[in-house]
Backbone and ligand atoms as CSV (ligand in chain L), in Angstrom:
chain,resi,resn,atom,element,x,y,z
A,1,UNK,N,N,-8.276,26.839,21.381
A,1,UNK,CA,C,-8.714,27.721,20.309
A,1,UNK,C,C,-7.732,27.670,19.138
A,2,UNK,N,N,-8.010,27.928,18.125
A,2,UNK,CA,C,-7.365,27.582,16.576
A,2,UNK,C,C,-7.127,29.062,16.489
A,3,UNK,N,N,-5.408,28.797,16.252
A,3,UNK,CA,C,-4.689,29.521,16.293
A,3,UNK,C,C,-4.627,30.267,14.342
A,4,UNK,N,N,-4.480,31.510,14.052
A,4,UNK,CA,C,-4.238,31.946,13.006
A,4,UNK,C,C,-3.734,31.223,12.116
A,5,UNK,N,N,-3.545,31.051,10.396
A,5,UNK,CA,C,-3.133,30.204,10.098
A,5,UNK,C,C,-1.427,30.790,9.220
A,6,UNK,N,N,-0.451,30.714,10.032
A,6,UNK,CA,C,0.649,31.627,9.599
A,6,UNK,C,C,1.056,31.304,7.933
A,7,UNK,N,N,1.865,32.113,7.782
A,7,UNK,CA,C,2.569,32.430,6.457
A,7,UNK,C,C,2.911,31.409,5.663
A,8,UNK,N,N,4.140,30.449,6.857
A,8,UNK,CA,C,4.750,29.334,6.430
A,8,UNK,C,C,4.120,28.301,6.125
A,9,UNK,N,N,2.904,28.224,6.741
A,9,UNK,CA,C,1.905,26.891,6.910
A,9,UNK,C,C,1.243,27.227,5.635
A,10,UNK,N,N,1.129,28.365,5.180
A,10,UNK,CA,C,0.458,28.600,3.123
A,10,UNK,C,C,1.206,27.853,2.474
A,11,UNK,N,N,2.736,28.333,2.774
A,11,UNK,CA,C,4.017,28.329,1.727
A,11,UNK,C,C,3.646,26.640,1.585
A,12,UNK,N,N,3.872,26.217,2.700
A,12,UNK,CA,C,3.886,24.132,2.884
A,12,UNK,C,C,3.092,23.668,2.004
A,13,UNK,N,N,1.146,24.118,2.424
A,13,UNK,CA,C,0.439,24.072,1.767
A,13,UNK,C,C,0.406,24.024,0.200
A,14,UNK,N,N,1.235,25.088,-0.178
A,14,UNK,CA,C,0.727,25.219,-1.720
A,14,UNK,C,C,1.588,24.402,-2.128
A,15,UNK,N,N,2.756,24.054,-1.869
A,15,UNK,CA,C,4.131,22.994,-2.117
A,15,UNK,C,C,3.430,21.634,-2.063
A,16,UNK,N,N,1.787,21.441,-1.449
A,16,UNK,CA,C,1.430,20.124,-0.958
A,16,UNK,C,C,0.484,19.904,-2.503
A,17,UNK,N,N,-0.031,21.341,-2.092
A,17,UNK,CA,C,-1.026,21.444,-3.419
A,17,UNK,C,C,-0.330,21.203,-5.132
A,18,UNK,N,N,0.892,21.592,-5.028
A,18,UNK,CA,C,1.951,21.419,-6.300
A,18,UNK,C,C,1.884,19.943,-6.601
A,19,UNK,N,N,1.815,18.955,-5.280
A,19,UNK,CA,C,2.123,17.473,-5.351
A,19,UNK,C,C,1.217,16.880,-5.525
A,20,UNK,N,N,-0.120,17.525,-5.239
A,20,UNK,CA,C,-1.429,17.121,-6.055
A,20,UNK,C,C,-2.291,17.294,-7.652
A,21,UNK,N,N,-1.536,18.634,-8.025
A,21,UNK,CA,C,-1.123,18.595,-9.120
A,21,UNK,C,C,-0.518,17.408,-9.866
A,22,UNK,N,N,0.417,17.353,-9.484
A,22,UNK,CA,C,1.356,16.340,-9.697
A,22,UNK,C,C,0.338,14.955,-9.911
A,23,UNK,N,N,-0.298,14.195,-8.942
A,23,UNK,CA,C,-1.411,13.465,-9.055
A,23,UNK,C,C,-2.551,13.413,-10.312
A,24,UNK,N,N,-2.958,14.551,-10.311
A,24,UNK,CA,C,-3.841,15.073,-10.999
A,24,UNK,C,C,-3.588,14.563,-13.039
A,25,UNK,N,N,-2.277,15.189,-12.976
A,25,UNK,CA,C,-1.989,14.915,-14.057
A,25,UNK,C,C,-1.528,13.199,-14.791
A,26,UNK,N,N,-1.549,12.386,-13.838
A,26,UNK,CA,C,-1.445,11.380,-13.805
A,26,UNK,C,C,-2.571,10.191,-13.742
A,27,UNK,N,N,-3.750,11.360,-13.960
A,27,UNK,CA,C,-4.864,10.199,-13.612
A,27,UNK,C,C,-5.596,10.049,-12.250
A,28,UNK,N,N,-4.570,10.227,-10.976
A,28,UNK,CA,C,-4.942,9.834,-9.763
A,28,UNK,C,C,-5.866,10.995,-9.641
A,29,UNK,N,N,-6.233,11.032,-8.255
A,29,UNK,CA,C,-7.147,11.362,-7.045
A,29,UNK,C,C,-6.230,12.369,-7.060
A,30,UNK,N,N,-6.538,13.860,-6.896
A,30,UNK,CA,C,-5.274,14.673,-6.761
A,30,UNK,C,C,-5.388,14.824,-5.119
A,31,UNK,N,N,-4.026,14.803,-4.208
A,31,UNK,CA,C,-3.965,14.897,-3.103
A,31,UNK,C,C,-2.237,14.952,-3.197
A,32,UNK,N,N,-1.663,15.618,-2.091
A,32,UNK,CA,C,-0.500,16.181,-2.669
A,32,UNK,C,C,-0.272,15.988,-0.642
A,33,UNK,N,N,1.507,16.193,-0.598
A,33,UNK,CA,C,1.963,16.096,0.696
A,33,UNK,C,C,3.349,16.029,0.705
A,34,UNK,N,N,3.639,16.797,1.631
A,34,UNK,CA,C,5.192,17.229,1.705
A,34,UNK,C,C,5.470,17.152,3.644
A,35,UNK,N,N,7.207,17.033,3.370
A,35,UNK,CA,C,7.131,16.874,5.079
A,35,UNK,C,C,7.949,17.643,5.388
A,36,UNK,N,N,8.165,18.074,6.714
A,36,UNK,CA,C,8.807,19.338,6.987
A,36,UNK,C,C,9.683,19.086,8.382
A,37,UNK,N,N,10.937,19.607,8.218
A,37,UNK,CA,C,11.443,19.131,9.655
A,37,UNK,C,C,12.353,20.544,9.474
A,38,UNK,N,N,11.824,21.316,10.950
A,38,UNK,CA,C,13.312,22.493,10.777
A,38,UNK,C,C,12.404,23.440,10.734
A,39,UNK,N,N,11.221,24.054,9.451
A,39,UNK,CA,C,10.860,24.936,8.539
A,39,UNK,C,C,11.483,24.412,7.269
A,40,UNK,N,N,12.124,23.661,6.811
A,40,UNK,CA,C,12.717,22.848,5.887
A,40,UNK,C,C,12.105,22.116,4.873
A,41,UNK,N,N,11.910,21.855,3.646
A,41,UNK,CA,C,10.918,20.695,3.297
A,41,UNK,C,C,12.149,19.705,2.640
A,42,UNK,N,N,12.057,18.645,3.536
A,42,UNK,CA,C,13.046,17.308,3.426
A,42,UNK,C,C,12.205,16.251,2.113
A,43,UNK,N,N,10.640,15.982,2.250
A,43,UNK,CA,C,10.333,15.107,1.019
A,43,UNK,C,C,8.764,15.548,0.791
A,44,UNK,N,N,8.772,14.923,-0.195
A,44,UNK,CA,C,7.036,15.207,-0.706
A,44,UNK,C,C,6.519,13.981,-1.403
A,45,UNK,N,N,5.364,14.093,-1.561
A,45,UNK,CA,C,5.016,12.847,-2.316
A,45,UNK,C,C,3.683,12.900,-2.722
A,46,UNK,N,N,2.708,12.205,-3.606
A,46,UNK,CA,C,1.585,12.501,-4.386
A,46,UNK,C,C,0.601,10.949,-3.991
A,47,UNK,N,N,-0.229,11.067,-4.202
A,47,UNK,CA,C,-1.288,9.780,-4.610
A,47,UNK,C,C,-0.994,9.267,-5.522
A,48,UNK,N,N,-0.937,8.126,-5.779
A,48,UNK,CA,C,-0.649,7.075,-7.144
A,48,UNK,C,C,-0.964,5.589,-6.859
A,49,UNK,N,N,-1.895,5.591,-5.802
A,49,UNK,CA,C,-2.194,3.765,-5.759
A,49,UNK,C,C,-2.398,2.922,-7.370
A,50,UNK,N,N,-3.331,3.895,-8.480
A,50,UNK,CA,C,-3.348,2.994,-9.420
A,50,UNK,C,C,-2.369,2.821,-9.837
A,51,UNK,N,N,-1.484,3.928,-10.728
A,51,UNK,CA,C,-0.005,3.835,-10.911
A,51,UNK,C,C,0.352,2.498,-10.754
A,52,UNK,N,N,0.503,2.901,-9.274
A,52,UNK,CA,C,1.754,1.815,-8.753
A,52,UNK,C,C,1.159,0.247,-8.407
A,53,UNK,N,N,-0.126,0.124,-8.725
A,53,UNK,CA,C,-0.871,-1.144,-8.275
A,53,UNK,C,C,-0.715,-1.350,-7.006
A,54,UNK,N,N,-0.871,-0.587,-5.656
A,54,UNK,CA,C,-0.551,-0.286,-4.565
A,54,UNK,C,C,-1.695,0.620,-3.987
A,55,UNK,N,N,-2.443,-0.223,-2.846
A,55,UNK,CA,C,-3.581,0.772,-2.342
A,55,UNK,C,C,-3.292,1.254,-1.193
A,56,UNK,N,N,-1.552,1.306,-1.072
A,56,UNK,CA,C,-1.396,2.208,0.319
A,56,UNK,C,C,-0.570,3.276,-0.739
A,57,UNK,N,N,-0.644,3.447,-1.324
A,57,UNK,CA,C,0.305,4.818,-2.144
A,57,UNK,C,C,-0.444,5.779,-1.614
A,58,UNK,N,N,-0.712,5.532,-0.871
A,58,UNK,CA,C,-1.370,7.591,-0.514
A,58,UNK,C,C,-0.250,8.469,-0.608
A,59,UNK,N,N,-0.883,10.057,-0.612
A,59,UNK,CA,C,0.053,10.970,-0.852
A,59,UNK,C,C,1.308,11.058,0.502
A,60,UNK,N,N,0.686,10.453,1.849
A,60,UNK,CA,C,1.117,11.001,3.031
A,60,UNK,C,C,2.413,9.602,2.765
A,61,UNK,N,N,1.645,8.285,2.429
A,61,UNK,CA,C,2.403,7.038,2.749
A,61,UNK,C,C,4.241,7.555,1.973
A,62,UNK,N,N,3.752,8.124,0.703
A,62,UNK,CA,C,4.393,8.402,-0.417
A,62,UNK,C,C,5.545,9.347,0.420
A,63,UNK,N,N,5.381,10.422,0.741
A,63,UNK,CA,C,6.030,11.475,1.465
A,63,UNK,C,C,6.581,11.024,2.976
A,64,UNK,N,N,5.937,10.071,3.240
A,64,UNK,CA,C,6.567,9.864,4.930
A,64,UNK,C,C,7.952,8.871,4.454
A,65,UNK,N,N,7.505,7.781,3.364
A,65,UNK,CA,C,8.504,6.832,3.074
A,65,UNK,C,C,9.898,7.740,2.533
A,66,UNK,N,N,9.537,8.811,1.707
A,66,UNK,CA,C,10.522,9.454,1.044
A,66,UNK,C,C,11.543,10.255,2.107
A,67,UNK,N,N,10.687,10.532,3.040
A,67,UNK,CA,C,11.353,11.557,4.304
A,67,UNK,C,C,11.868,10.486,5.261
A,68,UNK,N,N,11.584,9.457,5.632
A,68,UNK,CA,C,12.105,8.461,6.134
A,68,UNK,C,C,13.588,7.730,5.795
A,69,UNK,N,N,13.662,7.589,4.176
A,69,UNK,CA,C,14.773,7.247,3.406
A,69,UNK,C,C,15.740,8.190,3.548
A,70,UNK,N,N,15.816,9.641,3.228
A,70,UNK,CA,C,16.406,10.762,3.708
A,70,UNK,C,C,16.613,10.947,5.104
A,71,UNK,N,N,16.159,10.341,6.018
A,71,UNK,CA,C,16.613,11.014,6.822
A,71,UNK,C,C,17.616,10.103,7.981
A,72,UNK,N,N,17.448,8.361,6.964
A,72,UNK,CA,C,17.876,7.099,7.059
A,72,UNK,C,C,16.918,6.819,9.245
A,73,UNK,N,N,15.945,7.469,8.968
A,73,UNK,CA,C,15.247,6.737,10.248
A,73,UNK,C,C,14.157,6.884,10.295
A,74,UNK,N,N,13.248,5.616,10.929
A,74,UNK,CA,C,11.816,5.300,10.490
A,74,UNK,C,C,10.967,6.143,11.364
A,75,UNK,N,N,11.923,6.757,12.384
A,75,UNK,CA,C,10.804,7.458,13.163
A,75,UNK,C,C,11.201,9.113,12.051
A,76,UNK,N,N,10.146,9.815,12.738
A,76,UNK,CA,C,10.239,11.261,11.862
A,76,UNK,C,C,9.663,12.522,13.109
A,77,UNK,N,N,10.719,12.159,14.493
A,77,UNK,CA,C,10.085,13.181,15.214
A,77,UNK,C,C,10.795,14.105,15.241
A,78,UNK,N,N,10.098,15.365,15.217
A,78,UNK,CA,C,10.328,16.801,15.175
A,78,UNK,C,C,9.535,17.044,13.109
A,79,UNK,N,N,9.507,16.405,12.788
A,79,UNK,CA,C,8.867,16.762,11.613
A,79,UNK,C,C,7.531,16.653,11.294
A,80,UNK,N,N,6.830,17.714,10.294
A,80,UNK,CA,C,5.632,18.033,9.961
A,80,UNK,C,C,5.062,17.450,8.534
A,81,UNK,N,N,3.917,16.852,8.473
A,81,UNK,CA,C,3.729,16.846,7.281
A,81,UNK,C,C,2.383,17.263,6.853
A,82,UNK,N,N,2.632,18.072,5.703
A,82,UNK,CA,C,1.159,18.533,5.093
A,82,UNK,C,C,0.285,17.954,4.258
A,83,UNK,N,N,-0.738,17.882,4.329
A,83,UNK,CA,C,-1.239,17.280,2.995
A,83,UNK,C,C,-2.645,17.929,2.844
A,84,UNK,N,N,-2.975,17.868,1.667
A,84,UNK,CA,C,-4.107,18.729,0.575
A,84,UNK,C,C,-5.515,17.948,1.063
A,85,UNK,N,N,-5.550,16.707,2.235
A,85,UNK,CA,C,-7.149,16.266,2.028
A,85,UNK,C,C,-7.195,15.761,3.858
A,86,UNK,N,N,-7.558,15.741,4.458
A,86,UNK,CA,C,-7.727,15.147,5.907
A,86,UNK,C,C,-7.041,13.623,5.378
A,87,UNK,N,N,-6.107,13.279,6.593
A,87,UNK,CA,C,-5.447,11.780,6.265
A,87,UNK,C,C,-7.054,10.588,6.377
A,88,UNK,N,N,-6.638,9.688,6.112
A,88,UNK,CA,C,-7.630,8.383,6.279
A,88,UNK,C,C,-6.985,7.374,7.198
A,89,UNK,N,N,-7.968,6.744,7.753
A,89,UNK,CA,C,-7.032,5.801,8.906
A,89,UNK,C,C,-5.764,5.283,8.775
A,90,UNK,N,N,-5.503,4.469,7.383
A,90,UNK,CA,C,-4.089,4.275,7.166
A,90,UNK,C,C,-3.547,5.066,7.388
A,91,UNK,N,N,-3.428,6.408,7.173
A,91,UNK,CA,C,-2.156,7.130,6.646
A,91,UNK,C,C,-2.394,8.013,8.297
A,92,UNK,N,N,-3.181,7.819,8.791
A,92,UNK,CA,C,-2.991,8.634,10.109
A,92,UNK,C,C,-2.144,7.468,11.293
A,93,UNK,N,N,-2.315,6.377,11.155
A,93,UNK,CA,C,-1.823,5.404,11.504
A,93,UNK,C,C,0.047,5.414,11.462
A,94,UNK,N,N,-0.212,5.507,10.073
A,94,UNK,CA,C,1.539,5.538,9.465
A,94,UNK,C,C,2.119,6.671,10.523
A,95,UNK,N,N,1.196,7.804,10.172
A,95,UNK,CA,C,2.051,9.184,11.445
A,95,UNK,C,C,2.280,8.938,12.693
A,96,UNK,N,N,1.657,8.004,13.358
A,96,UNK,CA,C,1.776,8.027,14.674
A,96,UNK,C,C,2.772,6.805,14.723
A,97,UNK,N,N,2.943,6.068,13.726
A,97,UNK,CA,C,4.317,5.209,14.310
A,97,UNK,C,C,5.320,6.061,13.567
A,98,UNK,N,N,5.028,6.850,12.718
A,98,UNK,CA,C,6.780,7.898,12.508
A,98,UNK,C,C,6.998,8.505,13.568
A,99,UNK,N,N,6.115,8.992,14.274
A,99,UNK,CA,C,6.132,9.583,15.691
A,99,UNK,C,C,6.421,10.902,15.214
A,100,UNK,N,N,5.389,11.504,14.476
A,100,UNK,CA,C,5.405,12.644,13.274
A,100,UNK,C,C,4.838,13.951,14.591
A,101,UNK,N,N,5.568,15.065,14.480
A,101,UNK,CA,C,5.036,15.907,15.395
A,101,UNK,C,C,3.550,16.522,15.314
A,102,UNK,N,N,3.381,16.952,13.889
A,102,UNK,CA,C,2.315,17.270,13.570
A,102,UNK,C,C,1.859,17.339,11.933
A,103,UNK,N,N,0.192,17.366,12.258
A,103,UNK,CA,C,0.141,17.498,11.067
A,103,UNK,C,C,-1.190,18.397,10.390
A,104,UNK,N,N,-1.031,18.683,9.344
A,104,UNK,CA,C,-1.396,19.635,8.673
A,104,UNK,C,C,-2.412,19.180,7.705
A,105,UNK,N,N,-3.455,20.003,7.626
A,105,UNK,CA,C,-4.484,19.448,6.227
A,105,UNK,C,C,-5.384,20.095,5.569
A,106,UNK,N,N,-5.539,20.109,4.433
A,106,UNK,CA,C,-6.056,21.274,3.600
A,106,UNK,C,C,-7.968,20.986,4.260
A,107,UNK,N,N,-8.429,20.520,2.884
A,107,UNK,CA,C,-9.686,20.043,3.075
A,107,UNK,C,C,-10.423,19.010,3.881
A,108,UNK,N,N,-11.618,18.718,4.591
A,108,UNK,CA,C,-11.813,17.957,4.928
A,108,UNK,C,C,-12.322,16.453,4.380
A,109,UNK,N,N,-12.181,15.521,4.322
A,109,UNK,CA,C,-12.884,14.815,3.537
A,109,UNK,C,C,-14.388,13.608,4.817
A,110,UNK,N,N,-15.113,14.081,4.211
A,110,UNK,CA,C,-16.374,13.557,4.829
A,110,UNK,C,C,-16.430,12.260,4.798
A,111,UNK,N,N,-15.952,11.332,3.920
A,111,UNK,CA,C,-15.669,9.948,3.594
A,111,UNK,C,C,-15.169,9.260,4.220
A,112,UNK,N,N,-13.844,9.446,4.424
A,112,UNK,CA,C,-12.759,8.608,4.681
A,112,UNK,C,C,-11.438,9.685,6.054
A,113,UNK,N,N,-12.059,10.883,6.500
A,113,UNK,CA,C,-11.009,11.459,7.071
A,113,UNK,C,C,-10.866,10.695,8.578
A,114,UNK,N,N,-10.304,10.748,8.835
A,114,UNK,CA,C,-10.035,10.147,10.407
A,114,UNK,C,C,-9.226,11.435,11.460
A,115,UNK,N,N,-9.367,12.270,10.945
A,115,UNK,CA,C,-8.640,13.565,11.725
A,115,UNK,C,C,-9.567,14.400,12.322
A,116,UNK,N,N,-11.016,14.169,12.344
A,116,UNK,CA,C,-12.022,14.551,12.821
A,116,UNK,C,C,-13.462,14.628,12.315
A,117,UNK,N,N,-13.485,13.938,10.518
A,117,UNK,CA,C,-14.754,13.757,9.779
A,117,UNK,C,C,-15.502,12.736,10.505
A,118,UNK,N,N,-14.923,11.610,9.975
A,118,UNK,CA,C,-15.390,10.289,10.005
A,118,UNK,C,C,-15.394,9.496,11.622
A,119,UNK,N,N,-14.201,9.807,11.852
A,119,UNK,CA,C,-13.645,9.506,13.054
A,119,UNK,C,C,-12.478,10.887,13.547
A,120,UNK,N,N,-12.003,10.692,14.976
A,120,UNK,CA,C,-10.623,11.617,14.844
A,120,UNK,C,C,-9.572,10.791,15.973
A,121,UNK,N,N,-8.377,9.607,15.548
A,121,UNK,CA,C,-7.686,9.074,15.886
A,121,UNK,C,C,-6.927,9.930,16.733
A,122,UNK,N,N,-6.674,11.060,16.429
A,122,UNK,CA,C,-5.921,12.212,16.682
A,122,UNK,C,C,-6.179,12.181,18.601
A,123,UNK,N,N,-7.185,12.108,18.233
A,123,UNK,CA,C,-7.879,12.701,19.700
A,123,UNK,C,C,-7.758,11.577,20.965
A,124,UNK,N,N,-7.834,10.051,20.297
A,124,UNK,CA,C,-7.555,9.185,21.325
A,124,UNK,C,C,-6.463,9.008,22.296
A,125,UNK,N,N,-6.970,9.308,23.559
A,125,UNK,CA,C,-6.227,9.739,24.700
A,125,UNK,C,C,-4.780,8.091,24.806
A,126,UNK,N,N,-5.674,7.196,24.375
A,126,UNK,CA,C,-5.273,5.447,25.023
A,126,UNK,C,C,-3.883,5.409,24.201
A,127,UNK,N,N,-4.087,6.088,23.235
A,127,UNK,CA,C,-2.816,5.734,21.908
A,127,UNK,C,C,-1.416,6.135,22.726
A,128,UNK,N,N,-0.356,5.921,22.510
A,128,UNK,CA,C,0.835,6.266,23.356
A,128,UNK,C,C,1.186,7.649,22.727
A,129,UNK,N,N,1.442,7.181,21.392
A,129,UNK,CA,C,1.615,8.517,20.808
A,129,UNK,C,C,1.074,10.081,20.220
A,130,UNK,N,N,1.205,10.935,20.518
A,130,UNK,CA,C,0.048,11.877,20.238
A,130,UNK,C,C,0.740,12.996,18.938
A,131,UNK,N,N,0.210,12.962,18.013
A,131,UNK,CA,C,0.464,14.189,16.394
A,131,UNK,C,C,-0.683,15.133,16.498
A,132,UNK,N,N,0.032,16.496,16.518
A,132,UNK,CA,C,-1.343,17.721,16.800
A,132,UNK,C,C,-1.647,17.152,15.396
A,133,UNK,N,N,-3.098,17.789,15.598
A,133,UNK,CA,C,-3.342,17.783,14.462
A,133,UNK,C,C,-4.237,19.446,14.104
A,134,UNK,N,N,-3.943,19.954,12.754
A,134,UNK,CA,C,-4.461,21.157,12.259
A,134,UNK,C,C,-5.389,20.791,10.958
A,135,UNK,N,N,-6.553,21.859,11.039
A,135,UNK,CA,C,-6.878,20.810,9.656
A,135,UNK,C,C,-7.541,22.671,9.006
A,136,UNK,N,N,-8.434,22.870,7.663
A,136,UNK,CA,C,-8.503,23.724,6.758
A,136,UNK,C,C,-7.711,24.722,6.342
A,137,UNK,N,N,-6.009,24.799,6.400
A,137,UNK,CA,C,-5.153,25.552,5.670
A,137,UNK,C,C,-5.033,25.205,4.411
A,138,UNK,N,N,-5.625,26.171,3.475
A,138,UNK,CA,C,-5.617,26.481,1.875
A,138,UNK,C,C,-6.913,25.101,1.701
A,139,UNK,N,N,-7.904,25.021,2.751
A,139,UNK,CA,C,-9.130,24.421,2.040
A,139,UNK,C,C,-10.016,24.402,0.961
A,140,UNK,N,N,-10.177,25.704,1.016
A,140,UNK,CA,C,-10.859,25.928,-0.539
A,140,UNK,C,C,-10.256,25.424,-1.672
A,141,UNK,N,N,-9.018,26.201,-1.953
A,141,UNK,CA,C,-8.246,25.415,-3.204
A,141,UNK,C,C,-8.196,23.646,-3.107
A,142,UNK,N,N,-8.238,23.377,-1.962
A,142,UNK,CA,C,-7.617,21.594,-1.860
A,142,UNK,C,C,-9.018,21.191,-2.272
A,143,UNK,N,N,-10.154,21.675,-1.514
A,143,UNK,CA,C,-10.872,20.773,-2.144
A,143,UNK,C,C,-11.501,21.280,-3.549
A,144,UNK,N,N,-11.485,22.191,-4.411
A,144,UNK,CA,C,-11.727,22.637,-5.443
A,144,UNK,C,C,-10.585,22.006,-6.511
A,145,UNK,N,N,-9.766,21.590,-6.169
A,145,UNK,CA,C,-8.751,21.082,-7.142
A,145,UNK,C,C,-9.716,19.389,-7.168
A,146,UNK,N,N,-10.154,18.703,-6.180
A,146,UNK,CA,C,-10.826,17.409,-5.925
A,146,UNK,C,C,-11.741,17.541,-6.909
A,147,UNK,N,N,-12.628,18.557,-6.224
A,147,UNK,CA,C,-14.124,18.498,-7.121
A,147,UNK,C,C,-14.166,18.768,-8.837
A,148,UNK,N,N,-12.963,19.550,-8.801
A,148,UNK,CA,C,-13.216,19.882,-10.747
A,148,UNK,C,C,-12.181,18.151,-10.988
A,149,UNK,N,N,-11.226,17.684,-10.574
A,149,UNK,CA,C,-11.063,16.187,-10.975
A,149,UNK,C,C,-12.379,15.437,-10.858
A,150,UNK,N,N,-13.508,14.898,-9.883
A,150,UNK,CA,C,-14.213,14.310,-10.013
A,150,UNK,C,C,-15.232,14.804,-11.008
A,151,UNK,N,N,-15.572,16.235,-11.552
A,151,UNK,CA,C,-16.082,16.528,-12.171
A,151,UNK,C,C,-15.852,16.438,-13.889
A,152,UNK,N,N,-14.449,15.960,-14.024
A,152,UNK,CA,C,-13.904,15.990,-15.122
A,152,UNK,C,C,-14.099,13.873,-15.584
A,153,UNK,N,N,-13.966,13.460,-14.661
A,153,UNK,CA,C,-14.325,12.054,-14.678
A,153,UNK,C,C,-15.900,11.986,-14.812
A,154,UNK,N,N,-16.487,12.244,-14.445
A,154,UNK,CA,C,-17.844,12.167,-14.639
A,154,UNK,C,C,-18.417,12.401,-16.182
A,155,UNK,N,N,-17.855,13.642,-16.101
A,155,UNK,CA,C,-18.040,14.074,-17.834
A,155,UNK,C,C,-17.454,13.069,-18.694
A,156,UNK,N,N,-15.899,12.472,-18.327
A,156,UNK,CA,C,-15.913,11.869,-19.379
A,156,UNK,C,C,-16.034,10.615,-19.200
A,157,UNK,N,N,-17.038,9.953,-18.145
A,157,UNK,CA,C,-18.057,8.645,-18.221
A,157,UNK,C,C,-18.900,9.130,-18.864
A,158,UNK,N,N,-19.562,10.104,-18.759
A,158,UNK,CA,C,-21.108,10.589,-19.656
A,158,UNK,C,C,-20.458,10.288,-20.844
A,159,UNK,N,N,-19.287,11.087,-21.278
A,159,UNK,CA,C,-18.842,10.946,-22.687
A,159,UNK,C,C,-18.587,9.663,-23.394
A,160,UNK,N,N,-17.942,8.618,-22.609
A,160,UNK,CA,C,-17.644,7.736,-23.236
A,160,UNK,C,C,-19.102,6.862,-23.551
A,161,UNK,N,N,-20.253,6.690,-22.256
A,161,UNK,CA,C,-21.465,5.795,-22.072
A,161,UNK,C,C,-22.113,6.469,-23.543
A,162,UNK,N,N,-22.252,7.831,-23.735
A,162,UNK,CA,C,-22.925,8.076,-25.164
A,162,UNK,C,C,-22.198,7.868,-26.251
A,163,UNK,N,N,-20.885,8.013,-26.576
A,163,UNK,CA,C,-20.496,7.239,-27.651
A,163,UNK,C,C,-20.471,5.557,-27.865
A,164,UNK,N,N,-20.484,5.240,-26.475
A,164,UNK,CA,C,-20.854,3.566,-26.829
A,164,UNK,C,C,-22.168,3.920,-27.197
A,165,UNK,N,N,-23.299,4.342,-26.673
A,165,UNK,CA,C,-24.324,4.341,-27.091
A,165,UNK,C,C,-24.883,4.831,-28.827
A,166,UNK,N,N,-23.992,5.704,-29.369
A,166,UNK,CA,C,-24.152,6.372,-30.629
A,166,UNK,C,C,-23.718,5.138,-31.524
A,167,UNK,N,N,-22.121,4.802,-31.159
A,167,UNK,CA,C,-22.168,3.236,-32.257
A,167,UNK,C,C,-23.306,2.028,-32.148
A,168,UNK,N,N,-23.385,2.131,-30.953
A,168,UNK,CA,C,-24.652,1.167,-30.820
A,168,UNK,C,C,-25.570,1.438,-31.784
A,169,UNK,N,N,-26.360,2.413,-31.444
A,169,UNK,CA,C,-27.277,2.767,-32.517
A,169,UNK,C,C,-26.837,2.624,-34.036
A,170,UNK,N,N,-25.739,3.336,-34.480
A,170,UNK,CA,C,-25.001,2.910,-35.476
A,170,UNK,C,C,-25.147,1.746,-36.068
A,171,UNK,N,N,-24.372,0.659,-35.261
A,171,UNK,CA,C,-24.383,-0.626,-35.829
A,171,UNK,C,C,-26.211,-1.586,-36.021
A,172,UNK,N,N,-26.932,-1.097,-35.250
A,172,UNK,CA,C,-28.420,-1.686,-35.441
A,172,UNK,C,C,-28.605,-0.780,-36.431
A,173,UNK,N,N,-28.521,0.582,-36.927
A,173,UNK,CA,C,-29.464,0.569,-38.331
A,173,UNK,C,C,-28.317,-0.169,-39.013
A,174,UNK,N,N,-27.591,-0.076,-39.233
A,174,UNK,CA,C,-26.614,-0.796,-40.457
A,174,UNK,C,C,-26.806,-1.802,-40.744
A,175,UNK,N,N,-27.517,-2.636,-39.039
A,175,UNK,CA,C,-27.862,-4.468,-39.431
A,175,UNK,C,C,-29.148,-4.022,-40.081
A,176,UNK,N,N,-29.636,-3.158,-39.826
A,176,UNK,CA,C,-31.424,-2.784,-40.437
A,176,UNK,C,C,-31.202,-2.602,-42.097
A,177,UNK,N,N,-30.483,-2.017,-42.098
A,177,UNK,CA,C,-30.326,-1.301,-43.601
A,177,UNK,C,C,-29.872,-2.852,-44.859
A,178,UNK,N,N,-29.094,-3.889,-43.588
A,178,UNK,CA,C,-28.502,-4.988,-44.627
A,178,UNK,C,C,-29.792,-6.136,-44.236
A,179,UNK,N,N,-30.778,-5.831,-43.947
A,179,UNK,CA,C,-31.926,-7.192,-43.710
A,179,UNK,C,C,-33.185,-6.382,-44.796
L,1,ZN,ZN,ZN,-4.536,7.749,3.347
């Protein structure tokens, strides 16, 4: 049974949600993630595959590498990491060779989650290693921060497809007006 969702696990959360921000303003996919060892937050990290011309930049890849460097070792057991969207196979992958204790996740994503949408890796008994996994702390906000980004891209494809379309028009009467 799913246990209450405590105090500290908000605090993480919104620190994850800060790092999706962070994303957000950059263009990316906003998805945000921080890691936690202690009650502590040791690293964080954001989405930026375009950025960086890198399609493993996920927010988690971003934050596990950073907490890894800090902590000068590739495994990361006893530590937590949060993040703002259900991981995707890569990045659930990456956790289980940090040998990450657990992990944390805002929204679900129907697409691409592997923590129990799409698939749930989590759950495979065969794997050696096992990361609890928790998933809708601060969901609403995580995925409402997603949907007004995809909603803001959309608008401004509509926007840009009708101003190509307005010069268009433009330039045919102008050829009309000179024949
Ligand atoms: Zn991922």
């Amino acid at each position: 049974m799913e246990t209450e969702t405590t105090a500290q696990e908000l605090d993480f959360m919104r620190l994850a949600y800060q790092q999706a921000e962070l994303a957000r303003a950059e263009g990316e996919v906003p998805v945000g993630a921080v890691v936690v060892k202690d009650g502590v937050l040791i690293a964080s990290g954001y989405n930026r595959p375009i950025g960086k011309h890198d399609p493993t930049a996920h927010a988690e890849i971003m934050a596990l590498r950073a907490a890894a460097e800090i902590l000068g070792n590739y495994r990361l057991p006893g530590c937590e990491l949060y993040v703002t969207l259900e991981p995707c196979i890569m990045c659930s992958g990456a956790m289980m060779h940090a040998r990450l204790t657990r992990v944390i996740f805002g929204a679900s994503d129907p697409k691409t989650g592997a923590a129990g949408s799409v698939m749930d890796i989590f759950a495979q008994d065969n794997l050696n290693h096992h990361t609890e996994v928790r998933g809708g702390v601060l969901a609403d906000e995580c995925s409402a921060l997603l949907k007004s980004f995809f909603a803001d891209r959309r608008l401004a494809a509509t926007e840009k497809r009708r101003n190509l379309a307005n010069s268009l028009t433009e330039s045919l009467s102008e050829s009309d007006k000179r024949n």
